[in-house]
N, C-alpha and C positions, 0 to 999 in steps of 0.2 A: 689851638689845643693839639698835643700830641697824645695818643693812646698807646699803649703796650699791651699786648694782649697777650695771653698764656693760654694754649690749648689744653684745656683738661677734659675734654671728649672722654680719655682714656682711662684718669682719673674715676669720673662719676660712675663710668661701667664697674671698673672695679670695686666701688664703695657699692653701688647698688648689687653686686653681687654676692657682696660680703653680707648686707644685708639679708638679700634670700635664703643666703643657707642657714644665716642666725634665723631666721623666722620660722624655716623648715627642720630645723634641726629637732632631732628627737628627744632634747634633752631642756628641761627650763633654761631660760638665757636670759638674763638683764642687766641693764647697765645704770650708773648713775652717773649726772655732772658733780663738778669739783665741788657743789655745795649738797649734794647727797641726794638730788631731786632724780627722778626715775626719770630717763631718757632710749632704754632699750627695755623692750618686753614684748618678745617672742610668743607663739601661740602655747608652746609646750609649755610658757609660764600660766600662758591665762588658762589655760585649760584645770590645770591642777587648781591655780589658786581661786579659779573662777571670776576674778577682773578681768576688762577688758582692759584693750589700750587705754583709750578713751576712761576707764578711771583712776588710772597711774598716773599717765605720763604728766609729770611737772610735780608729780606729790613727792613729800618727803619718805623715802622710805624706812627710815628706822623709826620714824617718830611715827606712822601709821600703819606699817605691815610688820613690824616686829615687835614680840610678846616682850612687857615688861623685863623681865629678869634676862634678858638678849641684848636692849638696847646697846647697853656698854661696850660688851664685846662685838656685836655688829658696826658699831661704829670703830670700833679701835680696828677691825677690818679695811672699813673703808680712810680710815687714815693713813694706815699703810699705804695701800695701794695709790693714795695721792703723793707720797712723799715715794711711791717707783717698785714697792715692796708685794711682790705678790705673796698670797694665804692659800697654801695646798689643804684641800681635806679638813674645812672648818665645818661641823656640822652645827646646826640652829635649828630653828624652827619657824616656817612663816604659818599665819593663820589666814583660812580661807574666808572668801564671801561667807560661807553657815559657818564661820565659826571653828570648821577641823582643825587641826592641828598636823603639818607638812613636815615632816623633817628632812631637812635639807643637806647633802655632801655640797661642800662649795668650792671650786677654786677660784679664786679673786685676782682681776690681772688688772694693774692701771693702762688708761687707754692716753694713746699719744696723737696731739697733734702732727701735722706737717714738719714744723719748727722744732717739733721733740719733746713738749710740754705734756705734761701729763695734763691731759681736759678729761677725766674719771675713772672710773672703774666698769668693769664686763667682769660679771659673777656666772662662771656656767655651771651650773649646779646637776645634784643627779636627788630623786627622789628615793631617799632611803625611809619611807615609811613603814614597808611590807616587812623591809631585811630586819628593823627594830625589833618590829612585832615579834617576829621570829627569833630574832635573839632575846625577849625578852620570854616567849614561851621556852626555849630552849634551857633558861636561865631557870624556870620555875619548875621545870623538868628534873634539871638536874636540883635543883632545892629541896625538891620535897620525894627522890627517887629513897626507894630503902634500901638503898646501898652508900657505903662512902664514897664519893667522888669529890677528887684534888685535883687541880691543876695548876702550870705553873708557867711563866713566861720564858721566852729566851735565853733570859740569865738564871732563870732556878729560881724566882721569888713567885710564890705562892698569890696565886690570881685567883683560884677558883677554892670554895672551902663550903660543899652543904653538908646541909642540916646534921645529916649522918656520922658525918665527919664529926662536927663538931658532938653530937653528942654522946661518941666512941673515944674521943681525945680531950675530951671534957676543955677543949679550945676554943674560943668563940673566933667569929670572924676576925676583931679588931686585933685577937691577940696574931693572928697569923698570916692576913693576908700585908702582903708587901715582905715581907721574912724568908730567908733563906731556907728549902726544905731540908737538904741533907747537911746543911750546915746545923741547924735550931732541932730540928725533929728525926733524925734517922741517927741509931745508936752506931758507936766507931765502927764494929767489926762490917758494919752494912755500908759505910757510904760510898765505898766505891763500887759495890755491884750496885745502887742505885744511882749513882751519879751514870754509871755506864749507860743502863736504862734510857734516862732523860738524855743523854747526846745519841740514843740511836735514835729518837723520837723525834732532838730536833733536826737528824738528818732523813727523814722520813719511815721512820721502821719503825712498826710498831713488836711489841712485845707482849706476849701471852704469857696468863698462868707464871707470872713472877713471884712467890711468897719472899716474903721477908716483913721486920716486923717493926712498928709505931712504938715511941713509948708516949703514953696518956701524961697530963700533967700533973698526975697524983703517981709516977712513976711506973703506972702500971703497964705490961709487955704487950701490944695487941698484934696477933697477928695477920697478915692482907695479902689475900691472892691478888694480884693485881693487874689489869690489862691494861697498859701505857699505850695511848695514839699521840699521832702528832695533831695538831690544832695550825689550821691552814686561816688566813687573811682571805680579802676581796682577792687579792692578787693572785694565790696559788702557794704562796709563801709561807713557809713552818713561821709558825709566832709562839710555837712554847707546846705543850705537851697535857692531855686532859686524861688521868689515871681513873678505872672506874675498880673501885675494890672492892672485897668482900669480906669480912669478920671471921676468919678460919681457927681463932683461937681453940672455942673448945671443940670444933671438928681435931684439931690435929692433939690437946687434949685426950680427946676419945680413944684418937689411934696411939698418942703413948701410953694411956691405961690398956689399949689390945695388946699392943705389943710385949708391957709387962706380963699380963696372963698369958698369950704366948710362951715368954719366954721364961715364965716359970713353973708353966703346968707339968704334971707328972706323965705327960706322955710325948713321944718325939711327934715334933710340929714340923714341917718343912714346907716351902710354898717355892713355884718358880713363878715367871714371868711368860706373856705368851710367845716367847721364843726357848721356853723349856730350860730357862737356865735360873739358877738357884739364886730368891732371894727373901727368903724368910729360913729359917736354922735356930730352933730354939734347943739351949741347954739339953734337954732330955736326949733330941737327938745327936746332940754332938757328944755326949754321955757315951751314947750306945755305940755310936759310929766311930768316935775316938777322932771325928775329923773338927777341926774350930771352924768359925763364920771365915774366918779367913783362910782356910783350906778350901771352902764349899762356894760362897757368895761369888755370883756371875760362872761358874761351873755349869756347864748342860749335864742336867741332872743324870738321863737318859744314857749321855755315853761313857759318861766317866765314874757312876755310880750305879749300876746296874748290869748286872751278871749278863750274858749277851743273850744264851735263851727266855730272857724275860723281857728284852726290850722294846719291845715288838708290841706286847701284851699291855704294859706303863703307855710307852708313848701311846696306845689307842684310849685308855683313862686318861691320858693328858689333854689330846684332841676330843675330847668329850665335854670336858670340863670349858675347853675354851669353844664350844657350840655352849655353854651353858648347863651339861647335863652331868648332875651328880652321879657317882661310882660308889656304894658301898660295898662292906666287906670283900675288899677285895686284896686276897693273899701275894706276895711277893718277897723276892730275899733284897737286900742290901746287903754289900758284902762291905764290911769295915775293912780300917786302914792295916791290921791287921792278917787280914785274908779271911776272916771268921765271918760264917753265915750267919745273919741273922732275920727271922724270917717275919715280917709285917703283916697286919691287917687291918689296910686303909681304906677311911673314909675321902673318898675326893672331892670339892665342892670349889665349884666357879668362884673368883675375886672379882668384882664388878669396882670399877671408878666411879665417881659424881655423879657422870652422865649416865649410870646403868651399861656399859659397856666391858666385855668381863676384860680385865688386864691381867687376869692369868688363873693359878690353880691355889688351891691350898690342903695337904693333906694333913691331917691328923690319924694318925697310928696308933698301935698296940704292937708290941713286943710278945706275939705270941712264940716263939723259940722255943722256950720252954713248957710252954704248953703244949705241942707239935713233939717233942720227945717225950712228954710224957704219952702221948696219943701213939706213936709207935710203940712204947715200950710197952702198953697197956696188948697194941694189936699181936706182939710180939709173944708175948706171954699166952695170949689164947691161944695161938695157933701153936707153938710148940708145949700146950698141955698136955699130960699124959690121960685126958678125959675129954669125952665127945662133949663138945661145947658151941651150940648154935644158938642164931637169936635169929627173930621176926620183928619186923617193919609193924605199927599202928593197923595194917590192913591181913595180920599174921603171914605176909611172906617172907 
């Protein structure tokens, strides 16, 4: 008899090494042979699932640790991987000793003999049961928030669509998700400031206080403040863009019925901004002033329409107004485009934003001018009469 002998000393170390780390690793680990029967089961498996080794190993595992409606595709898994084919990021479901329910992230890798034969599969999975939970509170969150909120994948097709949504766009799910947004639902003159939007989202930017407007599928215009984030993967990765909006129809409604009364009350309106420069100009006072919105609008009110001994006197009703504190009857000239005085007495009163924050001033006036030359002409008259003519105060002085 002759013998041949092959040291594999070096060999077993390394398989029994390989072994320790699968058994210690922090992550469930099992494997099967080529007929599906469980021959790798790590503690981080039995821990979750609550079997031991000892009630695995040798069983079949889709026919015993996988819920019905799993079989199939757990197996079309493990077929792959016998014919060389590994499976990234398959999620399932195992069921525990009581019964729970595990959801599993899997990557699937066939296992090689010596020789290079595939003898099974090593599934190292990660326990996504927590992240579910949370994505699906997340999901019922957003379902039932009273606001619309849309979201939309990578390419622009509409992945996220509640309740809100749908019952402001009178769209239901089926009709939208999977659908191009600003191709199906954003009117022409919009879709490139919305497309714009969605590529800064999916380049990581988000976007504040965007209006622009929805049409309903009864045609009707809705319009949406909208703050655009980008929507991040496990990885860190933009996967598309989650919009949370709000219904500003008849808010902005409101303001173009202010703005008509503004702009057609009988007395001059003017408003600036908290940098003192003109943006409100209604009719009356471009009447008076002979200047148009487009003579006035983005002008500093202060330096360019205001006689210079009075400037001083406005700009501290302006700083008042932007601490919040109204100004009444308070006298000043404007000098029109003409050079002619005309002399005011305004009401000043803070413009507060959304938030209660003032964004600037708004006056409403009176054109007392000519009541002011009747007041001298009246003082005028008494004093050069030919007859003693005095008067007493409520207290006879």
């Amino acid at each position: 008899m002759v013998g041949i002998g092959q040291d594999i000393t070096d060999r077993i170390a390394q398989e029994q090494e390989y072994t320790r780390l699968i058994d210690t690793a922090n992550a469930p680990i099992f494997g099967v042979d080529i007929n599906g029967h469980v021959n790798i089961w790590n503690r981080k498996a039995a821990d979750i699932m609550q079997y031991t080794n000892e009630d695995v190993l040798g069983k079949d595992l889709v026919a015993e640790f996988i819920s019905n409606e799993y079989k199939v595709p757990v197996r079309s898994v493990l077929e792959k991987a016998f014919e060389g084919i590994e499976t990234a990021n398959f999620e399932f479901p195992l069921i525990t000793k009581a019964g729970r329910r595990v959801e599993i992230l899997l990557n699937a890798t066939p296992r090689y003999n010596e020789r290079g034969e595939v003898m099974g599969m090593v599934g190292i999975g990660q326990d996504i049961t927590e992240r579910i939970a949370q994505e699906e509170e997340y999901s019922r969150l957003i379902d039932t928030a009273n606001a619309p909120i849309f979201g939309v994948d990578i390419n622009g097709h509409v992945n996220i669509w509640n309740r809100k949504a749908a019952d402001i766009m009178q769209y239901t799910n089926e009709d939208v998700l999977g659908k191009d947004l600003v191709a199906e639902f954003i009117s022409n003159e919009y879709k490139v400031p919305v497309r714009s939007v969605l590529e800064k989202a999916f380049e990581g930017v988000e976007t504040a206080n965007f209006e622009f407007p929805l049409i309903t599928r009864a045609g009707r215009r809705v319009e949406i403040l909208l703050n655009a984030t980008p929507r991040y993967n496990e990885r860190g990765e933009v996967m598309g863009m989650v919009g949370i909006g709000q219904d500003i129809t008849e808010r902005i409604a409101q303001e173009q019925e202010h703005s008509r009364m503004i702009d057609t009350a009988n007395a001059p309106i003017f408003g600036v901004d908290t940098d003192g420069r003109v943006n409100i100009w209604n009719r009356k006072a471009a009447d008076i002033m002979q200047y148009t919105n487009e003579d006035v609008l983005g002008k500093n009110l202060v330096e360019q329409f205001i006689s210079e001994e009075y400037r001083v006197a406005v700009r501290s009703v302006l700083e008042k107004a932007f601490e919040g504190v109204e100004t009444a009857n308070f006298e000043f000239p404007l000098i029109t485009r003409a050079g002619r005085r005309v002399e005011i007495l305004l009401n000043a009163t803070p413009r507060y934003n959304e938030r209660g924050e003032v964004m600037g001033m708004v006056g409403i006036g009176q054109d007392i001018t000519e009541r002011i030359a009747q007041e001298q002409e009246y003082s005028r008259l008494i004093d050069t009469a030919n007859a003693p003519i005095f008067g007493v105060d409520i207290n006879g002085h």
